[in-house]
C-alpha positions in Angstrom: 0.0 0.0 0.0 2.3 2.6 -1.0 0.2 5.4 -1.5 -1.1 7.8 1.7 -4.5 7.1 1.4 -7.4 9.9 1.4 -9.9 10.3 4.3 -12.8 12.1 3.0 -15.6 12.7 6.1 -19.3 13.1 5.4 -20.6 13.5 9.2 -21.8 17.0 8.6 -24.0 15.4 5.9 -24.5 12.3 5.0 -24.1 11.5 8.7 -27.0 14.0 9.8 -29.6 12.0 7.5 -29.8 9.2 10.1 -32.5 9.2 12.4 -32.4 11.2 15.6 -29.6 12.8 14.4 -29.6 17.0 14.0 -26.6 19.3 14.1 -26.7 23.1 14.6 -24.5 25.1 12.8 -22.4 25.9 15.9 -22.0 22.2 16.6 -21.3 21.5 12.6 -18.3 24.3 13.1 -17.1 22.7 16.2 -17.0 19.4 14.8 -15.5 20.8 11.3 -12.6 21.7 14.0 -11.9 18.7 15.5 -12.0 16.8 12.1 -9.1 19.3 11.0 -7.2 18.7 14.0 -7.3 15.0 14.0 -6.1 15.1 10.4 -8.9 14.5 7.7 -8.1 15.2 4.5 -11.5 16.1 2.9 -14.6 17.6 5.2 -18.2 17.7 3.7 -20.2 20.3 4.9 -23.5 20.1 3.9 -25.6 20.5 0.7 -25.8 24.6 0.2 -28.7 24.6 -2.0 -31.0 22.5 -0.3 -31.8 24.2 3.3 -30.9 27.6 5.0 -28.6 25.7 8.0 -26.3 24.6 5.4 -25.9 28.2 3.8 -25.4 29.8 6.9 -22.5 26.9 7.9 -21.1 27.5 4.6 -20.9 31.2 5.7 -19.7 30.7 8.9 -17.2 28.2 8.0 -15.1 30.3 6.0 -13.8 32.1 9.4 -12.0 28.8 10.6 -8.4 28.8 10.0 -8.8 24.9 8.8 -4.7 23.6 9.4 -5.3 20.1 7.3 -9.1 19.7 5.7 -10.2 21.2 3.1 -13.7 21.9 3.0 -16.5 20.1 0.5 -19.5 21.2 -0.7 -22.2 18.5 -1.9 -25.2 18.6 -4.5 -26.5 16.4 -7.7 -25.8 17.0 -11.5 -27.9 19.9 -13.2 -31.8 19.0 -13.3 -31.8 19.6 -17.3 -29.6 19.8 -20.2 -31.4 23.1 -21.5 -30.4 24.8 -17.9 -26.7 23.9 -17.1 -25.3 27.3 -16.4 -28.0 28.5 -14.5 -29.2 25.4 -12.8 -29.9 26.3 -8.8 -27.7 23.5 -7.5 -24.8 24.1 -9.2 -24.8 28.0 -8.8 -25.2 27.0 -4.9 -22.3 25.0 -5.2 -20.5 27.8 -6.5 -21.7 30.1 -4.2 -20.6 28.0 -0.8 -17.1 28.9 -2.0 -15.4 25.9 -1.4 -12.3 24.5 -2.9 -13.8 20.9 -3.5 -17.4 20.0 -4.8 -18.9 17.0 -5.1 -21.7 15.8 -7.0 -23.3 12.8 -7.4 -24.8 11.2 -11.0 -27.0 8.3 -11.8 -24.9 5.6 -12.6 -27.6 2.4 -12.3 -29.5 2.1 -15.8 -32.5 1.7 -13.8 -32.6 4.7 -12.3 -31.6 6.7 -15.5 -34.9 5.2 -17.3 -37.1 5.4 -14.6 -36.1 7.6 -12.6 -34.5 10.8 -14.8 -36.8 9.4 -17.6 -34.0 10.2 -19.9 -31.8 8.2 -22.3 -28.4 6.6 -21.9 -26.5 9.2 -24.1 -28.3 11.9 -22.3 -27.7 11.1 -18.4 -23.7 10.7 -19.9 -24.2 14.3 -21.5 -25.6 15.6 -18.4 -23.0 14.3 -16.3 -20.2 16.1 -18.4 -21.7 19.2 -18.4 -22.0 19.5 -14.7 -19.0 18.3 -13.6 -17.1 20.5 -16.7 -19.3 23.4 -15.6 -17.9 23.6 -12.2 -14.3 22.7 -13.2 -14.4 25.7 -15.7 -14.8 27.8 -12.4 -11.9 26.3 -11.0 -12.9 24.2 -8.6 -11.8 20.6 -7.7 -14.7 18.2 -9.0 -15.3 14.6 -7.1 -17.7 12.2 -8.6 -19.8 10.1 -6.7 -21.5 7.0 -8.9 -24.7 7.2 -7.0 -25.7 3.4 -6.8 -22.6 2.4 -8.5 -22.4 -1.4 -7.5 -26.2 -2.1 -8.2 -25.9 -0.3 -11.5 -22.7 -1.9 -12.7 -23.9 -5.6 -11.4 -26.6 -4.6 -13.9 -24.9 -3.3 -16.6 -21.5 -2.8 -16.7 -20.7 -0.9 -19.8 -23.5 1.6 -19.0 -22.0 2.2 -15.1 -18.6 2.2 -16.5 -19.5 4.9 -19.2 -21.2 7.5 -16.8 -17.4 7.2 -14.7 -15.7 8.1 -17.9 -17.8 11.1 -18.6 -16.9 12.2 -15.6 -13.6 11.7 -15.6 -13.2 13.2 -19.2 -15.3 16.2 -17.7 -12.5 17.0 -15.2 -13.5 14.9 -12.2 -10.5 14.0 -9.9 -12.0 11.2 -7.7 -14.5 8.8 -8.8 -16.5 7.9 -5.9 -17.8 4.4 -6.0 -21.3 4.3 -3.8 -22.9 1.1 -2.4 -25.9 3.5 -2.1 -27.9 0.7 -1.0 -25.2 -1.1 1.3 -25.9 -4.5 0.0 -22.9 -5.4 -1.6 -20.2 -8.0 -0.6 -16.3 -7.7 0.2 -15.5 -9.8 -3.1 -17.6 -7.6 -5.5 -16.2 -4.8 -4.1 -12.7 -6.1 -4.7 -13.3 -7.2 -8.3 -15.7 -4.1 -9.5 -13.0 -1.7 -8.2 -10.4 -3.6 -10.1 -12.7 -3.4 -13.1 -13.1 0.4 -12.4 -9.5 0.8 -12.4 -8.5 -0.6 -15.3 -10.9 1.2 -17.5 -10.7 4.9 -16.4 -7.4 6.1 -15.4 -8.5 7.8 -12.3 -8.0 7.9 -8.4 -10.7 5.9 -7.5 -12.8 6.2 -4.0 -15.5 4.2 -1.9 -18.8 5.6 -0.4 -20.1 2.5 1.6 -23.2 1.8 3.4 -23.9 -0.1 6.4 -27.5 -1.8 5.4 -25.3 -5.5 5.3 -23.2 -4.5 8.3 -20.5 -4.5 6.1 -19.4 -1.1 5.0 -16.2 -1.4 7.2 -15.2 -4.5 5.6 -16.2 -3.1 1.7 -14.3 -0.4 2.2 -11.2 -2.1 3.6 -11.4 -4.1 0.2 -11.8 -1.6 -1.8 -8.3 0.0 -0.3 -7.0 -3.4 -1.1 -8.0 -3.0 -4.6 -6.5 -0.4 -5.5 -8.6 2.3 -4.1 -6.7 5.2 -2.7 -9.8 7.9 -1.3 -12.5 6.6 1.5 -15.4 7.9 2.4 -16.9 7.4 6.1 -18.9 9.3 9.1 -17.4 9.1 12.5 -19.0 6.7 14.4 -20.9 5.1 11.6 -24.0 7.5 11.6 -25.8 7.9 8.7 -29.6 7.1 7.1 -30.9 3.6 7.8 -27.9 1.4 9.1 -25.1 4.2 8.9 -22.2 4.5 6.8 -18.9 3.1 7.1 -17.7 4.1 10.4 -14.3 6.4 9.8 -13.2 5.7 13.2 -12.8 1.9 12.7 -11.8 2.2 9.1 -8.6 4.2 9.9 -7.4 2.1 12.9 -7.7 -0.9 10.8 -5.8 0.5 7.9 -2.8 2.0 9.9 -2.4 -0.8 12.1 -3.5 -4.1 10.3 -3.0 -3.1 7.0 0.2 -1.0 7.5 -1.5 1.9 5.6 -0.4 5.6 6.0 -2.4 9.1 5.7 -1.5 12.3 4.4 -2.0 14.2 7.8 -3.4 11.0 10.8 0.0 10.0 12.0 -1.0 8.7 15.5 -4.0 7.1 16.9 -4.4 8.1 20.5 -6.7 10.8 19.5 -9.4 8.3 18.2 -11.3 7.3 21.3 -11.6 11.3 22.1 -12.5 11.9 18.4 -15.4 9.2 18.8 -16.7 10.5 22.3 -16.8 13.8 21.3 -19.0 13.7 18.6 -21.3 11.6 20.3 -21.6 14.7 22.8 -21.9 17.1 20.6 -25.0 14.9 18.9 -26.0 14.6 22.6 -25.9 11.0 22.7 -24.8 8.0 24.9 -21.3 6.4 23.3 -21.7 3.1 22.3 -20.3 1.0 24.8 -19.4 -2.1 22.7 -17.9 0.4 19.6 -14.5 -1.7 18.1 -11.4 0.1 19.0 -13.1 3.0 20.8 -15.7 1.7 23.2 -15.5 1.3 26.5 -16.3 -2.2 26.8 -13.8 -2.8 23.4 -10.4 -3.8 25.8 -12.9 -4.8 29.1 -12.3 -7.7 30.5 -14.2 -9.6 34.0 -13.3 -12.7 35.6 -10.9 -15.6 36.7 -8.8 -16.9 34.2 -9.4 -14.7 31.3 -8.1 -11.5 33.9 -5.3 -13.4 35.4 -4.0 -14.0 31.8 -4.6 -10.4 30.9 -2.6 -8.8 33.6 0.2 -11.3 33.0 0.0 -10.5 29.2 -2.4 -8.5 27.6 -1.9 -9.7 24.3 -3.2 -12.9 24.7 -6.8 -11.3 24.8 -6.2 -7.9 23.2 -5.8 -7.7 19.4 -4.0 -3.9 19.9 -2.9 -2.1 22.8 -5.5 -0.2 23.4 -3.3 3.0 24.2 -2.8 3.0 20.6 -6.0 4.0 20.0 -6.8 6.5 23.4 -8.8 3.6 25.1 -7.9 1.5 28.1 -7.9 -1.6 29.9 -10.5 -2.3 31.9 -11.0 -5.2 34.6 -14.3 -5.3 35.7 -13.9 -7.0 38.6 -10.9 -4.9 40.2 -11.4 -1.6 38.1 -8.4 0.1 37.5 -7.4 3.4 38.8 -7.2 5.2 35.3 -4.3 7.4 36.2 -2.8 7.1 32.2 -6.0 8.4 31.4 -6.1 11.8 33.6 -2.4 12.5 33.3 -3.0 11.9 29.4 -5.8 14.5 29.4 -3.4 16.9 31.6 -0.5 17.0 29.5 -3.3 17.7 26.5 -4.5 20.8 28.7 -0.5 21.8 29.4 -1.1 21.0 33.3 1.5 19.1 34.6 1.0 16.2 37.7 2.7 15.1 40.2 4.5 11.9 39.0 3.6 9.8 42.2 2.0 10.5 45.6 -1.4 11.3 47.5 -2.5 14.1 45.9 -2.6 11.8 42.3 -4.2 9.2 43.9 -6.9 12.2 45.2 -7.4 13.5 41.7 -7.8 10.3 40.8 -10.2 8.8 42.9 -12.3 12.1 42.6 -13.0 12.1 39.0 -13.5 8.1 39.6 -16.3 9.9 42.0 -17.8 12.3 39.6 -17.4 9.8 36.2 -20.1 7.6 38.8 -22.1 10.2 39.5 -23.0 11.3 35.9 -20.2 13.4 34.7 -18.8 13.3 31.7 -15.8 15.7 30.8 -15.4 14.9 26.9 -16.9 17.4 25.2 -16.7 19.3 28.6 -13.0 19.9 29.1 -13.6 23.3 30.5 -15.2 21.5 33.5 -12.3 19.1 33.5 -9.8 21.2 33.6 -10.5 23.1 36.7 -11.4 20.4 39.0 -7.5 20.0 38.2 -6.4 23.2 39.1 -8.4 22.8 41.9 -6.9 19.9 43.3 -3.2 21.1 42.6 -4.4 24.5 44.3 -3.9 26.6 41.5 -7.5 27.6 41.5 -10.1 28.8 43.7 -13.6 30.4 42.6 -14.2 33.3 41.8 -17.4 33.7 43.3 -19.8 31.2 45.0 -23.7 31.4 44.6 -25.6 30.8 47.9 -29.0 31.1 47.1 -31.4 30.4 44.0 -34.6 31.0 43.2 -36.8 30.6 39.7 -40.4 31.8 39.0 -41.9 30.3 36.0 -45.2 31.6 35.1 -47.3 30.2 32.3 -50.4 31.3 31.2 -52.7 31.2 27.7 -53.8 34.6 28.5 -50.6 36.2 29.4 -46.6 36.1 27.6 -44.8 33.3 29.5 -42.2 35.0 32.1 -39.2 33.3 34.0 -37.9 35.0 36.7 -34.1 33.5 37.9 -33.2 35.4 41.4 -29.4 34.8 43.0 -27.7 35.7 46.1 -24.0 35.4 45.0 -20.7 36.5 47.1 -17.4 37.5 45.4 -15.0 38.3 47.7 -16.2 40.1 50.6 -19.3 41.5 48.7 -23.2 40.0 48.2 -25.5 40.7 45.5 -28.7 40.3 45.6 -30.2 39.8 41.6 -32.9 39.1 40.0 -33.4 38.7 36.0 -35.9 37.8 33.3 -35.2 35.3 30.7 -36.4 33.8 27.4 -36.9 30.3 29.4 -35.1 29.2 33.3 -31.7 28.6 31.9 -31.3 32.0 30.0 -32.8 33.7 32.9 -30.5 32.0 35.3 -27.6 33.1 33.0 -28.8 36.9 32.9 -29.0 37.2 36.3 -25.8 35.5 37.1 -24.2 37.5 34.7 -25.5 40.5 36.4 -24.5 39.5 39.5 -21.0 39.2 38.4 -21.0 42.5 35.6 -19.6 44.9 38.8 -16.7 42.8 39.5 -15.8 40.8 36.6 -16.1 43.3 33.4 -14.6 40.4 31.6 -17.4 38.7 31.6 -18.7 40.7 28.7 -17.2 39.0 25.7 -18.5 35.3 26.6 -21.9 34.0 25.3 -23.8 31.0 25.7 -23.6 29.3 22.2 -25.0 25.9 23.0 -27.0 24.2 25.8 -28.0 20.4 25.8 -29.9 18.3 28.5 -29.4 14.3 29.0 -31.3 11.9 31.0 -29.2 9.7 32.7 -31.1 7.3 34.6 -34.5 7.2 32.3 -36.2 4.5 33.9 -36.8 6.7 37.4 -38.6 9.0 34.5 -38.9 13.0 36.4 -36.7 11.9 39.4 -33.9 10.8 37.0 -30.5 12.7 37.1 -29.8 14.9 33.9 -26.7 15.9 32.6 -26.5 19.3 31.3 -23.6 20.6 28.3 -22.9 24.1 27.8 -20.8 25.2 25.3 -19.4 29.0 25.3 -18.0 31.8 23.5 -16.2 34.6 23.6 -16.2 35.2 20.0 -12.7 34.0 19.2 -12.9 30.1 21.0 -15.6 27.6 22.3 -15.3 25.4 25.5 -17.5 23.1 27.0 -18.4 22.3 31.0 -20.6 20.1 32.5 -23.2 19.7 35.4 -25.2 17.0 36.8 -27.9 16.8 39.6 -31.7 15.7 39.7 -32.5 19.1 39.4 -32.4 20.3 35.7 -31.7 24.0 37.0 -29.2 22.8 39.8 -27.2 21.6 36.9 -27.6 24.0 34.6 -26.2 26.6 37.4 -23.1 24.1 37.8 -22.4 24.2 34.5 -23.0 28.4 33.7 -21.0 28.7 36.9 -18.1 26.4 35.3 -18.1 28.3 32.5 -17.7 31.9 34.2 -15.0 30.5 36.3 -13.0 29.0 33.6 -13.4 32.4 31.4 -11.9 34.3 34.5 -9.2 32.0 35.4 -7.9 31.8 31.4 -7.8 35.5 31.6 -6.3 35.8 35.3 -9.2 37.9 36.6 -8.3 38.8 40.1 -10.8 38.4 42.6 -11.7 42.0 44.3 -12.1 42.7 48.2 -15.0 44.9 49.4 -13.2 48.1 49.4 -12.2 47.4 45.6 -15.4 46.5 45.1 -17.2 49.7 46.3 -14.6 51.7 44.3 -16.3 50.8 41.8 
């Protein structure tokens, strides 16, 4: 396999068509940045023509200073032959600025007949056209073969001759796509090679999960010759998924002994995986290869005792390769790797042996049992450390909190948040109105702190999520809430949990105000500072 091969990620849209799933643009962005730091090659936004979320991402998108990916937009062929230059797709292609665009043809006979209700000659013509079209305006043109295995199973000259029209058209990829995820590893391996021999181009794999084999096409289609993959972290996507990204690429680097342009390591993989299933606001998958947390668990008599003589004999990596862990069920394992890899992420640095690791330890054991999760809230994470090594103290405690909801069809719905909060030597008493608990809770907080911590001005709450935790108690359950906030140049993420939705959300907002003032060294002022002011 001497060629790097090219990761191409379609989470932001092909992903978001599976059910349950739904991205904001601010969570799209965030992701977009991750996906760039971990090292993908190719990121696909969104479709810009086909709903308002996707323009504005397109928009906002163009402010990230992307280090790796470059960024994809996605739409069809032009509806009609007559209406090339002017077709609406393709002008919002254009008009998302990217440096990529893909489209997608009809490539299955079938679906040229019946479905375009146009001729062979014509759906090649049509294909051309839009993919010369875009190229003329200097952009990078990938081709996905919409149903490309079906339609060349059925008639192989016909699929074969809508890949050269593309390719003769200026496409630089052609994108095989087992729209319908029912093909098998050895007709991947043999249609590629087919594919390969006849058109002259890099050739790519869009695979779909309906056999529960998307993982294992695409891994052939790498071994045949196929050098761009396609893939959602995770696996999420409409129906079954798509291939999941996350075990593709730890297959390939360390079974296959295949290489990336930018992925050199894989310890960021498990975090990669974890937080996008945050940001989508759901539970990770437990029993996910490489990346769960049951992947490299192991419980009971013999099979342990091997495992801590030899890990090997029961592990087919070391999982440390990947960011996971050992786990022994039935002695769990302090974690320290874990927490001191996280650390030395955040530039904290602790102690190599002693107490006070063992303490930091055992307390985020503490709080992981009690509901809190710190990936996607590193924020959170990240001052319980400070904490512990005394570096940090808060800036201001809230003693007392009260919240008025009224509700009435006759009458504009009004929430009322009201805190007693001390900095320093100082109290204020505040109260604030807000569009809903949460927002009043963070007016009247930020209120409370406005006097004393002008800083606090720049920081916005950008994203709020709520998770049930234990959902058979049903309104007694614990929820975890995730806020994510800005001030306009960076994002982070904290955390609270409690059985009391507002309880949490003031753990989190508090969090959040803390870890803006620590980053920025606010000082905290005494009560003749304070009425100096």
């Amino acid at each position: 396999m001497p060629k790097a091969i090219e990761l191409y990620d379609t989470t932001l849209r092909d992903g978001t068509q599976g059910e349950h799933i739904n991205l904001s643009v601010q969570d799209k962005l965030l992701i977009t940045e991750k996906l760039d730091e971990f090292g993908m090659d190719y990121i696909e936004g969104g479709w810009p023509s086909s709903n308002p979320k996707d323009e504005e991402f397109f928009l906002k998108v163009r402010n990230l200073p992307l280090t790796h990916s470059k960024l994809c937009s996605f739409g069809s062929t032009a509806r009609s032959l007559q209406n090339i230059e002017n077709d609406p797709n393709l002008q919002g292609l254009l008009q998302s600025e990217t440096p990529v665009i893909t489209i997608f043809g009809k490539t299955w006979k079938a679906h040229t007949v019946k479905g375009l209700g146009i001729s062979e000659e014509e759906n090649a013509e049509l294909i051309y056209r839009s993919v010369s079209f875009l190229c003329s305006h200097g952009r990078e043109v990938f081709f996905d073969a919409e149903h490309f295995f079906d339609g060349y199973k059925d008639d192989p000259e016909f699929a074969l001759r809508m890949l050269r029209s593309a390719a003769e058209a200026g496409a630089s990829r052609l994108v095989l796509c087992d729209t319908n995820g029912g093909s098998l590893p050895g007709e991947v391996s043999e249609i590629v090679r087919s594919v390969r021999e006849n058109t002259g181009r890099p050739v790519g794999i869009h695979s779909h999960n309906d056999g529960d084999l998307a993982v294992a096409n695409s891994l052939a289609a790498i071994t045949a010759g196929a050098t761009h993959i396609h893939g959602t972290i995770n696996g999420i996507g409409e129906r079954c998924g798509n291939a999941n990204l996350i075990s593709i690429i730890a297959n390939i680097m360390l079974k296959m002994d295949g290489r990336f342009n930018f992925v050199e390591h894989l310890t960021q993989l498990t975090s990669l995986s974890k937080f996008v299933y945050e940001i989508l606001n759901m539970p990770p998958d437990g029993k996910a290869p490489f990346v769960g947390k049951s992947a490299f668990a192991h419980k009971g008599g013999i099979h342990v005792s091997a495992v801590m003589k030899e890990s090997s004999l029961y592990e087919h990596i070391d999982p440390k390769l990947v960011g996971n862990r050992q786990r022994v069920l039935v002695s769990e394992l302090a974690g320290q790797s874990n927490i001191r890899y996280k650390a030395q992420e955040l530039g904290i640095v602790l102690p190599e042996k002693g107490e006070l690791l063992k303490t930091i330890v055992h307390n985020i054991k503490e709080l992981e049992h009690k509901g809190y999760q710190f990936d996607g809230a590193e924020a959170s994470f990240e001052l319980i450390l400070h904490r512990e090594l005394g570096n940090f103290a808060p800036y201001f405690e809230v003693l007392e909190t009260k919240v008025y909801i009224e509700s009435s069809k006759a009458s504009k719905n009004v929430d009322q948040a009201v805190l007693k909060v001390s900095v320093g030597k100082e109290i204020e008493h505040i109260a604030a109105d807000g569009d809903g608990p949460v927002n009043a809770l963070d007016k009247a907080l930020r209120k409370a702190l406005i006097r004393f911590y002008p800083q606090i001005k720049t920081i916005r709450l950008v994203d709020y999520k709520v998770r049930v935790l234990e959902e058979k108690r049903g309104t007694s359950a614990k929820v975890r809430v995730l806020i994510e906030t800005g001030d306009g140049k960076e994002t982070w993420g904290t955390v609270g949990v409690s059985t009391n939705i507002i309880e949490a959300s003031l753990q989190a907002l508090s969090d959040s105000m803390n870890y803006h003032l620590f980053r920025v060294k606010a000082s905290v002022p005494d009560r003749q500072e304070a009425l100096q002011e």
